[in-house]
VOMAR-172199 format. One line per 3 residues: their letters; for each residue y, x, z of N, C-alpha, C. Coordinates in Angstrom, 1 decimal. Layout:
BEGIN
A = Y:X:Z:Y:X:Z:Y:X:Z | ...
This chain:
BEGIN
XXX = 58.9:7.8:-69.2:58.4:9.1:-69.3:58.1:9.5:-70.8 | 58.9:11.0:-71.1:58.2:10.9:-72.5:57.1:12.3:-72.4 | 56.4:12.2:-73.3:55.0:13.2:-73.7:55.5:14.1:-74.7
XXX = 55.3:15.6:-74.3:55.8:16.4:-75.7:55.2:16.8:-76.4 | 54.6:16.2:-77.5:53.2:17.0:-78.2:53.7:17.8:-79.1 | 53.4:19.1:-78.9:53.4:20.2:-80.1:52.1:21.2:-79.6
XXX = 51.8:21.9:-81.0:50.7:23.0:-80.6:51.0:24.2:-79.5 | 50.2:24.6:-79.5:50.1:25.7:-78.2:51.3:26.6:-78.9 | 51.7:27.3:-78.1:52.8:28.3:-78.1:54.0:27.8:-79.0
XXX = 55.0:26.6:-79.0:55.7:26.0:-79.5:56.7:25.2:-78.8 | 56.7:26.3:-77.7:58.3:25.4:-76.8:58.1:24.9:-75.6 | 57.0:24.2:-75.6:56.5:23.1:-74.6:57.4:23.7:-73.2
XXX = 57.0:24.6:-72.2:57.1:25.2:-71.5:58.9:25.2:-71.3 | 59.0:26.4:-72.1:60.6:26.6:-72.4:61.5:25.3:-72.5 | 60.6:24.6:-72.7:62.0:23.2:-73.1:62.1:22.4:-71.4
XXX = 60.6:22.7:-70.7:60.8:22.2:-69.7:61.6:23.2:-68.9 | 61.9:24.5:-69.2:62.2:25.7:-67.8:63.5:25.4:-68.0 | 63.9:25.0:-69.2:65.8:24.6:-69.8:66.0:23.9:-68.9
XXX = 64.7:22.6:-69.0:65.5:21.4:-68.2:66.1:21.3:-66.8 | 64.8:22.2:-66.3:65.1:22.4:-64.8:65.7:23.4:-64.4 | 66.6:24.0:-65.4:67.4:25.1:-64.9:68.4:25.1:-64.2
XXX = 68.8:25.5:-63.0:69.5:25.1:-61.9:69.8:23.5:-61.4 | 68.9:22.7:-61.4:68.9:21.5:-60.9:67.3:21.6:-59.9 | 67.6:20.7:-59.3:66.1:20.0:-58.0:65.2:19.9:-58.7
XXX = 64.3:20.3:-60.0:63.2:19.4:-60.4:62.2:20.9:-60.3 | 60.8:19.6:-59.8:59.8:21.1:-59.7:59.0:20.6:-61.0 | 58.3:21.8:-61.6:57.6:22.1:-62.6:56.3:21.8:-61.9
XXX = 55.6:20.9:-62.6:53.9:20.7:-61.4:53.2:20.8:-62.9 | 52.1:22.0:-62.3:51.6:22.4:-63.1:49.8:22.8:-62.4 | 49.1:23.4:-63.8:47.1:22.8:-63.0:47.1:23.9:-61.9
XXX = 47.4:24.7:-62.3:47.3:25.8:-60.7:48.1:27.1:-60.4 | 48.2:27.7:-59.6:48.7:28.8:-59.0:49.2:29.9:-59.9 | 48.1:29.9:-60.6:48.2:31.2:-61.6:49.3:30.7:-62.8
XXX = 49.3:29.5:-63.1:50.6:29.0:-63.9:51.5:29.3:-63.9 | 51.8:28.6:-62.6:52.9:28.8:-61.6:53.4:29.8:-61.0 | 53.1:31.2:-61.1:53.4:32.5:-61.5:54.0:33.0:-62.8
XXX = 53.1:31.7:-63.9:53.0:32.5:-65.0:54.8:32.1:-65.5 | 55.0:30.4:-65.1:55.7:30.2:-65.7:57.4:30.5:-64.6 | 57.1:30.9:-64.3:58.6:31.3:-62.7:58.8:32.8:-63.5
XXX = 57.7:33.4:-64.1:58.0:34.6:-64.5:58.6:34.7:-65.5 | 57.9:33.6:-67.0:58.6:33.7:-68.1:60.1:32.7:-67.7 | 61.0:32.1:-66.6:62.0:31.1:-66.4:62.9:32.5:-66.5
XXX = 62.4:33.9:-65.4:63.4:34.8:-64.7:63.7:36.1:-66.2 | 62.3:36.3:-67.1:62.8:36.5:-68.7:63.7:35.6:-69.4 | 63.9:34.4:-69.1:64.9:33.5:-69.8:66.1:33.9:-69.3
XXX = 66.3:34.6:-67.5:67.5:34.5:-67.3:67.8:32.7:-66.6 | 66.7:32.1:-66.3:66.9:30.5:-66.2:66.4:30.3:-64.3 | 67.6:29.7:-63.5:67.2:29.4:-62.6:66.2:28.4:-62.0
XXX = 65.3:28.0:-61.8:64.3:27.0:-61.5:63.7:27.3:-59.9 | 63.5:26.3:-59.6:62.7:26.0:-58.3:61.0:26.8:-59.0 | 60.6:27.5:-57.6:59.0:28.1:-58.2:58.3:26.6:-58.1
XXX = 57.7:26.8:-59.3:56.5:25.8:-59.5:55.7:25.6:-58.7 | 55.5:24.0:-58.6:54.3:23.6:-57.8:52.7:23.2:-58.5 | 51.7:24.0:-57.8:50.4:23.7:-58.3:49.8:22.8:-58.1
XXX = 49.2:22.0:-59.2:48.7:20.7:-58.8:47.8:20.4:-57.3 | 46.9:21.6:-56.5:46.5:21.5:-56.0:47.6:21.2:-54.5 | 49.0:21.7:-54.4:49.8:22.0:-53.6:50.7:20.2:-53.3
XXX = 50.5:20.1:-54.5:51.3:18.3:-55.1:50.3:17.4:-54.3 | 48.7:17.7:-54.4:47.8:17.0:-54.0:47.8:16.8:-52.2 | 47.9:18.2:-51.7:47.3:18.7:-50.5:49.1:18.2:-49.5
XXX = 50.2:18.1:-50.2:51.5:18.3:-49.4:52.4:17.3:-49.7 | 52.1:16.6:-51.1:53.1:16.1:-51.7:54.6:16.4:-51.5 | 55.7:15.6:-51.6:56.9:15.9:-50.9:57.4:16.0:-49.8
XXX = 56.3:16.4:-49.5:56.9:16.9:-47.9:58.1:17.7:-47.7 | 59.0:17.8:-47.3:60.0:19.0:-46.3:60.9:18.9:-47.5 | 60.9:18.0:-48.8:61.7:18.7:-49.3:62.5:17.2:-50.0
XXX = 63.9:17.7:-50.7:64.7:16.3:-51.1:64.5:16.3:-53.1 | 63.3:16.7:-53.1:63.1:16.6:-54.7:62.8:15.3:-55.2 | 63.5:14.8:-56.4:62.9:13.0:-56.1:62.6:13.0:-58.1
XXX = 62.3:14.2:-58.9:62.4:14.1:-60.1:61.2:15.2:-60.0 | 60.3:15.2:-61.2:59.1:16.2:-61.5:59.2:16.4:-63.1 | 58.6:17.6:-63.6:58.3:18.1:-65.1:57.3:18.4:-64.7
XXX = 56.3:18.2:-65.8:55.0:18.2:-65.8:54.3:19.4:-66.8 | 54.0:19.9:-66.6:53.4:21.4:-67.4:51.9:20.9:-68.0 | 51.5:21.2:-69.0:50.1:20.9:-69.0:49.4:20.1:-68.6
XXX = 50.1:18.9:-69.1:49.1:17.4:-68.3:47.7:16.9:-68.9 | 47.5:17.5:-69.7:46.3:17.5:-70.2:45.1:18.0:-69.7 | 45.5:19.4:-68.9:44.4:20.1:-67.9:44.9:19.5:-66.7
XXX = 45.9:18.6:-66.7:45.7:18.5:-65.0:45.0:17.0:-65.0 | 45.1:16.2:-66.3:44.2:15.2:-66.1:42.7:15.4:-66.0 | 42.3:16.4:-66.9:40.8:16.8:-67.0:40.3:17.1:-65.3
XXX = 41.2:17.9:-65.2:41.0:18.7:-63.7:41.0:17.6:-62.5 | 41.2:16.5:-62.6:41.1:15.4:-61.6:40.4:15.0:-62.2 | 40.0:14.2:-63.4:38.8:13.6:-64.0:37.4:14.0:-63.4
XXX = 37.6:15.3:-63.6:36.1:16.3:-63.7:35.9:16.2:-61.7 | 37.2:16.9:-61.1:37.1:17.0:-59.0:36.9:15.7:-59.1 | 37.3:14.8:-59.0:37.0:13.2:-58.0:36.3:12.3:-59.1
XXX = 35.9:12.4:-60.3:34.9:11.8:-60.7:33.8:12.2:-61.5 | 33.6:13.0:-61.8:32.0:13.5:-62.5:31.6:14.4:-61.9 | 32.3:15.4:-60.7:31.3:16.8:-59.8:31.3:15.8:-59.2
XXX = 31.2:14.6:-58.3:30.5:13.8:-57.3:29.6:13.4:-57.6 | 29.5:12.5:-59.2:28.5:11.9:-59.4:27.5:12.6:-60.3 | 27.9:14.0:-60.6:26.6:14.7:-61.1:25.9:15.4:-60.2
XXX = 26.8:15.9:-59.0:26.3:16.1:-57.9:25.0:15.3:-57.3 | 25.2:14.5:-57.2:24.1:13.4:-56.6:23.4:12.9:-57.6 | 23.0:13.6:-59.0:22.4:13.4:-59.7:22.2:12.0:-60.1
XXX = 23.6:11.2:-60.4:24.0:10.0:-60.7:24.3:9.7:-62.1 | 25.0:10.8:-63.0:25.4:10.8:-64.6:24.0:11.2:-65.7 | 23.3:10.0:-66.3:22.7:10.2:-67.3:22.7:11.1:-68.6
XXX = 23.8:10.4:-68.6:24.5:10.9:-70.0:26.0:10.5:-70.4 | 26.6:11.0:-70.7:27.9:11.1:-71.2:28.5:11.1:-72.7 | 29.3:10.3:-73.3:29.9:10.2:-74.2:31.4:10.9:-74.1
XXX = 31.9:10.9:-75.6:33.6:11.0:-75.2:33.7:10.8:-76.6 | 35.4:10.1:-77.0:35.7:9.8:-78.4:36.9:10.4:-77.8 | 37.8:11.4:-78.8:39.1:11.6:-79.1:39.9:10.8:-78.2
XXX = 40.4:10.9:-77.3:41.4:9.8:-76.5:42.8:10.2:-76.8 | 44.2:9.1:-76.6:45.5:10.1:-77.0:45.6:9.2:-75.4 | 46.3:10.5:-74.7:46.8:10.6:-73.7:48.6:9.7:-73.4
XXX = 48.7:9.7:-74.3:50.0:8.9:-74.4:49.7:7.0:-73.8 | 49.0:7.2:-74.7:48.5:5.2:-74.7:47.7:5.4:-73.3 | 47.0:6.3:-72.7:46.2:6.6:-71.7:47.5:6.6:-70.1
XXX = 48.4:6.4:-70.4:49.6:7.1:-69.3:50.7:5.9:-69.5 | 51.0:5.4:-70.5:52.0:4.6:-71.0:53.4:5.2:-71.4 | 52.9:6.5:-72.1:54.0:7.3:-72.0:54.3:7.2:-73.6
XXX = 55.6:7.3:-74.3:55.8:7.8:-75.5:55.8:9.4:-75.8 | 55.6:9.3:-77.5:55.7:11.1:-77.7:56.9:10.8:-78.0 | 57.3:12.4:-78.2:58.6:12.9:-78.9:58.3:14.6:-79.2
X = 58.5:14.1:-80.4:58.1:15.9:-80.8:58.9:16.6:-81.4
């Protein structure tokens, strides 16, 4: 798997809507409103793509009903947070279990085992 790090508004997206342009691969991305956002900017490209799946849709249905066996990942950064935060710290701050909390800069690459390519 490779990681595409570049700053905000710099391709990211686009390079993935290329990829999946007329081939089986769904775009999974943090939610719904994405997944509008980015089916919208594929059909300004002129680029055929399967509509995007929302992470919550990936979670709730996985590949069910369908013969997709490849994924592009949109924003993995909010979709890691966004599982970090649902299945481990609203549980346990819920029940009034989290003291206190640290965080150092983490690179999500060494976190995943994934290489960049920029």
């Amino acid at each position: 798997m490779k990681l595409i790090k570049l700053a905000k508004r710099k391709g990211k997206t686009t390079r993935l809507i290329n990829r999946a342009h007329n081939r089986s691969i769904y775009i999974v991305c943090p939610n719904v409103q994405r997944a509008y956002d980015i089916f919208e900017m594929s059909q300004k490209m002129n680029k055929n793509i399967l509509f995007p799946i929302a992470l919550d849709e990936l979670i709730n249905y996985g590949n069910k009903g369908n013969n997709v066996k490849e994924y592009l990942i949109d924003d993995i950064d909010d979709i890691a947070t966004t599982l970090i935060y649902r299945y481990l710290l609203a549980p346990l701050y819920e029940r009034g279990e989290v003291l206190e909390a640290t965080a150092t800069k983490t690179d999500l690459a060494d976190l995943i085992g994934a290489t960049y390519e920029e």
